[in-house]
The first five atom37 places (N, CA, C, CB, O) and aatype in JSON, in Angstrom:
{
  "aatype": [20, 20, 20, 20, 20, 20, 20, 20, 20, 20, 20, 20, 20, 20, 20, 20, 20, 20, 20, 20, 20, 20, 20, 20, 20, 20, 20, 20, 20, 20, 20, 20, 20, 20, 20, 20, 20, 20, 20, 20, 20, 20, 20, 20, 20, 20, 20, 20, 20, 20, 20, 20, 20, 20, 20],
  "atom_mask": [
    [1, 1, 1, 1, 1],
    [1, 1, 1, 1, 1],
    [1, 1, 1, 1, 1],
    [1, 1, 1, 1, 1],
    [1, 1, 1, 1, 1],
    [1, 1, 1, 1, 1],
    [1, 1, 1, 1, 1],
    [1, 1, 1, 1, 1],
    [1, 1, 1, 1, 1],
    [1, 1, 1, 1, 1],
    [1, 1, 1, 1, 1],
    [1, 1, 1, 1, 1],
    [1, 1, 1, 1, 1],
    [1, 1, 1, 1, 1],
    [1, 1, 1, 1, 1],
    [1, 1, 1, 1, 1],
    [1, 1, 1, 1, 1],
    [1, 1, 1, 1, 1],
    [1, 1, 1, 1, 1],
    [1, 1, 1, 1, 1],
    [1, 1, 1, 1, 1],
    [1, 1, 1, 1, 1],
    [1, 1, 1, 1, 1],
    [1, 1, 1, 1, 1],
    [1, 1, 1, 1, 1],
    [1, 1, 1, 1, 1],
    [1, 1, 1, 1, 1],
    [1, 1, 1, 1, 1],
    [1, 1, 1, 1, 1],
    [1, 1, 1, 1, 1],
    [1, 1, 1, 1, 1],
    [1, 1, 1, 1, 1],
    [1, 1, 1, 1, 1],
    [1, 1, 1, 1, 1],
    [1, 1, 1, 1, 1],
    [1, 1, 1, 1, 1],
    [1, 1, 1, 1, 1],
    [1, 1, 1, 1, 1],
    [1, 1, 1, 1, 1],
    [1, 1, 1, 1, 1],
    [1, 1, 1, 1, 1],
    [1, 1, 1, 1, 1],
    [1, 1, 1, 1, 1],
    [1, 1, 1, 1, 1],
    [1, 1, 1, 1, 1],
    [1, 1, 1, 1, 1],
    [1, 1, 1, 1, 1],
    [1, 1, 1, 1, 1],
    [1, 1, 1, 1, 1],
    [1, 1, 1, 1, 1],
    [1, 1, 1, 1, 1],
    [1, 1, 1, 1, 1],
    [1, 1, 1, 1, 1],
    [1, 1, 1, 1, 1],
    [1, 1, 1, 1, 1]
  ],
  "atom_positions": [
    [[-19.7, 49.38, -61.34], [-18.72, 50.13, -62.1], [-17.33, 49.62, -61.7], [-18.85, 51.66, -61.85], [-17.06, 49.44, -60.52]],
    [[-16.49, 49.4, -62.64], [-15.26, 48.44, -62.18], [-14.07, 50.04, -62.42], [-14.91, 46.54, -63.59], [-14.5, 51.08, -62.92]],
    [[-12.52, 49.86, -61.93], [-11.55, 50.82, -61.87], [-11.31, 51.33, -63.0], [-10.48, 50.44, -61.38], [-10.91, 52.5, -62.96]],
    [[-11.45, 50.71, -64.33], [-11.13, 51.2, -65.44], [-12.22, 52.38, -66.08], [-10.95, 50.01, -66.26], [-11.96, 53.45, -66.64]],
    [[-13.42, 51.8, -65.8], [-14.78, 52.73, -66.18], [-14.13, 53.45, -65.61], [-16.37, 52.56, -65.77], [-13.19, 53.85, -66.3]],
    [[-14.19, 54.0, -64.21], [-14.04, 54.89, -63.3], [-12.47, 55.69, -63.98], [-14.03, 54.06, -61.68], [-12.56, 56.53, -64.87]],
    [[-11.36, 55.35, -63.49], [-10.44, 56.26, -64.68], [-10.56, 56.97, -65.71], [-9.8, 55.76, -65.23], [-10.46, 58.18, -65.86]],
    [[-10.87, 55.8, -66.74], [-11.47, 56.41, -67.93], [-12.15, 57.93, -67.92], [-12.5, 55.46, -68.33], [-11.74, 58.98, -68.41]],
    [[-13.18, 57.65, -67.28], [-14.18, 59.03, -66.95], [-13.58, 60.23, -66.69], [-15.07, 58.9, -65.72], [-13.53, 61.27, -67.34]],
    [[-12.81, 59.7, -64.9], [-12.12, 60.95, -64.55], [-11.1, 61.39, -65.66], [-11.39, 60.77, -63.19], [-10.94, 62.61, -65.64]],
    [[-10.38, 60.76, -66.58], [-9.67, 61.71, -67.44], [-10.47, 62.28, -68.43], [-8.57, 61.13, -68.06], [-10.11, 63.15, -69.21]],
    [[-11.51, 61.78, -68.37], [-12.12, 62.63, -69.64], [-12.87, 63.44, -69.4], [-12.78, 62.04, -70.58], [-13.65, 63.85, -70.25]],
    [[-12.83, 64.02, -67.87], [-13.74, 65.02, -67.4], [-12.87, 65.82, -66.55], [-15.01, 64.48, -66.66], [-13.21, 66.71, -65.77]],
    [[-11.49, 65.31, -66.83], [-10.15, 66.29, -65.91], [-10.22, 66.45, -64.75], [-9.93, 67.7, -66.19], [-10.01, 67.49, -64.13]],
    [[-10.64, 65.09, -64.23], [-10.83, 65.44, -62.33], [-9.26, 65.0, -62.18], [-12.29, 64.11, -61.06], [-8.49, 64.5, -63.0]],
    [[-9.06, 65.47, -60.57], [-8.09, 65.22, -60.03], [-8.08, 64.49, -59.08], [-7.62, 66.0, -59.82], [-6.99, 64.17, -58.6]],
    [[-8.97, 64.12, -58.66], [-9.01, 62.98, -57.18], [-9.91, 62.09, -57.68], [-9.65, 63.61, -55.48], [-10.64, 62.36, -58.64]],
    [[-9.9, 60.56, -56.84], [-11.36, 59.91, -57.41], [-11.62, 59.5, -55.94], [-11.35, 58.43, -58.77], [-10.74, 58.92, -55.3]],
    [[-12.68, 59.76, -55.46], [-13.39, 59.66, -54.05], [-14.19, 58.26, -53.87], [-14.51, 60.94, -53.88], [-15.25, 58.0, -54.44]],
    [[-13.47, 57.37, -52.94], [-14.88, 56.19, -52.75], [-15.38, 55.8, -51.27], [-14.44, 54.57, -53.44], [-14.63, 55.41, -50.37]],
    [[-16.07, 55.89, -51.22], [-16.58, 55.76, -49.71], [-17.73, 54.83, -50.1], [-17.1, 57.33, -48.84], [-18.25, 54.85, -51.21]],
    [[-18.18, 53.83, -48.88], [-19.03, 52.87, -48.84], [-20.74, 54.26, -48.44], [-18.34, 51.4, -47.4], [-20.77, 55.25, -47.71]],
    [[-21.47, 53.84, -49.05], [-22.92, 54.09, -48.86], [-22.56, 55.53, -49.5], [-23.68, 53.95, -47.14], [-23.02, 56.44, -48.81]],
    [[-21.88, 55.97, -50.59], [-21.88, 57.24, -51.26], [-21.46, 57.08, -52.88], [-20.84, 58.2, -50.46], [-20.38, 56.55, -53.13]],
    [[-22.01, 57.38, -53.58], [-21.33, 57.43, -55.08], [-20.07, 57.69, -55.31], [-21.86, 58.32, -55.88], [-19.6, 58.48, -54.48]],
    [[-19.37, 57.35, -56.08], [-18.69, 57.63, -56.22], [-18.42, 58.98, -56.57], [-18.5, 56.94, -56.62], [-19.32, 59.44, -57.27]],
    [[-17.11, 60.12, -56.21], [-17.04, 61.14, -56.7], [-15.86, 61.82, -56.87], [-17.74, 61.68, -56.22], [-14.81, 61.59, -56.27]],
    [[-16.09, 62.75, -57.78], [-14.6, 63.11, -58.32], [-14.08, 64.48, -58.27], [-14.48, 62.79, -59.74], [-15.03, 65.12, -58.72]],
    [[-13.11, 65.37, -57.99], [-12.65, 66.37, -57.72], [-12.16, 67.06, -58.88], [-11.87, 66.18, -56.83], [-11.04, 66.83, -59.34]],
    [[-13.29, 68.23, -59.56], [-13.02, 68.73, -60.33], [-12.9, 70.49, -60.36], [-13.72, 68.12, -61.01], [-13.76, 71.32, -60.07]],
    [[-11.67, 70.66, -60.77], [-11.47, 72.2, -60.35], [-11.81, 72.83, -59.15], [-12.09, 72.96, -61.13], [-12.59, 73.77, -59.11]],
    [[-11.05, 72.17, -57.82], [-11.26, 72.01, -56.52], [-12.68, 71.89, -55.66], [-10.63, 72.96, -56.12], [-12.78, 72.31, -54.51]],
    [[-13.78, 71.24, -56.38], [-14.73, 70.63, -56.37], [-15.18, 69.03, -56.59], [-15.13, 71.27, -56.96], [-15.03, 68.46, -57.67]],
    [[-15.57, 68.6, -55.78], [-15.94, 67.6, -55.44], [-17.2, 67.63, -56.21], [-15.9, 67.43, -54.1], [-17.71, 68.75, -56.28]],
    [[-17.82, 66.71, -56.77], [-19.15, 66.1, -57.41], [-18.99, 64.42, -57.73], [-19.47, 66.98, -58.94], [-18.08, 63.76, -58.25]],
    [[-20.42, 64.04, -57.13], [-20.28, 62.76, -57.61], [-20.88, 62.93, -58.86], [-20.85, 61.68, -56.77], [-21.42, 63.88, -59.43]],
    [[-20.53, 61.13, -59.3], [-20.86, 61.01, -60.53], [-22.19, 60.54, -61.0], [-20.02, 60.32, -60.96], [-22.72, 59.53, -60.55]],
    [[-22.76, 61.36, -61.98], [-24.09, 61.43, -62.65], [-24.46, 60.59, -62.87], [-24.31, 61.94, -63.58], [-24.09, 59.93, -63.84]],
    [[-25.57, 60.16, -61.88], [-26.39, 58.46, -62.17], [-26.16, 57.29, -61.45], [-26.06, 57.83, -63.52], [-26.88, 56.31, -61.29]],
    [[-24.54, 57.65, -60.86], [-24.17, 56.24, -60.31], [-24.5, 56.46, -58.71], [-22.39, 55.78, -60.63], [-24.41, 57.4, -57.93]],
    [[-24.91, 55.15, -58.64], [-25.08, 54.55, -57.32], [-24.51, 54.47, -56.41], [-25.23, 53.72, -57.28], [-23.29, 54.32, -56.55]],
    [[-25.01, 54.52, -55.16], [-24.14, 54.73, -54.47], [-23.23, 53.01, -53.68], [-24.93, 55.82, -53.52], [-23.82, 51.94, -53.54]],
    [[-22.11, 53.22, -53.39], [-20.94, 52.28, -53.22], [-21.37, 51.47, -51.86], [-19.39, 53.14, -53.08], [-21.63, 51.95, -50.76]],
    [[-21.36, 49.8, -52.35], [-21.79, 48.9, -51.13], [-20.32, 49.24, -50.21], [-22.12, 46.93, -51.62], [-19.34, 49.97, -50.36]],
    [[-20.76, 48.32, -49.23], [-18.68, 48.52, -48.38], [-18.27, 47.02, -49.7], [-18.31, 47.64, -45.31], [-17.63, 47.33, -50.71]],
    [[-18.51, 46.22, -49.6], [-18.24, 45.21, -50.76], [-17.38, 45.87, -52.22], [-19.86, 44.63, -51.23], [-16.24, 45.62, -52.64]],
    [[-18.36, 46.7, -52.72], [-18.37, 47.33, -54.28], [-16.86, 48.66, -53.37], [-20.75, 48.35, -55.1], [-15.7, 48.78, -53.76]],
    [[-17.37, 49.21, -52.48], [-15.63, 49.84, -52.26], [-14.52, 49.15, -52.03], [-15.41, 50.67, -51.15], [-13.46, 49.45, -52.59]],
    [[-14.67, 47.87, -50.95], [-13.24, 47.14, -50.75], [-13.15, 46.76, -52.48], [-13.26, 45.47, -49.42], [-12.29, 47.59, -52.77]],
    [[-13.41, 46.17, -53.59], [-13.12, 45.49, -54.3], [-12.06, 46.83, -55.32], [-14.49, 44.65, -54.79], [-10.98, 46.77, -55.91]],
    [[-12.86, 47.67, -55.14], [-12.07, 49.03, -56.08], [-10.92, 49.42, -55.41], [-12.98, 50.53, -56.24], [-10.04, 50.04, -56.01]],
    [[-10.84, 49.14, -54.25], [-9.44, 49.82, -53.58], [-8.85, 48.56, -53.78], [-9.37, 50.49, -51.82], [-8.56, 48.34, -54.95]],
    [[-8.58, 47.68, -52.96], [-8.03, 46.6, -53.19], [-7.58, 46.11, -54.69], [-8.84, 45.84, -52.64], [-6.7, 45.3, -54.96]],
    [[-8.56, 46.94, -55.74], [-8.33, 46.87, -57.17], [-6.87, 47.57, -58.25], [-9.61, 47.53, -57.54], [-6.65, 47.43, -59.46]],
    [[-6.21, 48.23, -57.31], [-5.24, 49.38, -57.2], [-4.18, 48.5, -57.45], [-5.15, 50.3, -55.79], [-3.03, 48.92, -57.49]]
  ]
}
């Protein structure tokens, strides 16, 4: 999943944070709740440096 998927989503599901941690899905803070996201896999350390560093 590349930064734009990931944006995209969170605005269209009105989160306020986007959470990435290596060996966890990605997840997003919605209405002071945290949930990851439905289906996705969880984040190599690789697949996280590339999304932060993607900023």
């Amino acid at each position: 999943m590349n930064l734009e998927k990931l944006l995209k989503l969170m605005m269209d599901l009105d989160a306020s944070d986007i959470h990435l941690t290596a060996g966890l899905p990605p997840t997003f803070r919605i209405e002071r709740e945290t949930e990851p996201i439905s289906g996705a896999e969880a984040l190599t350390k690789e697949e996280t440096k590339e999304l932060a560093f993607s900023l």
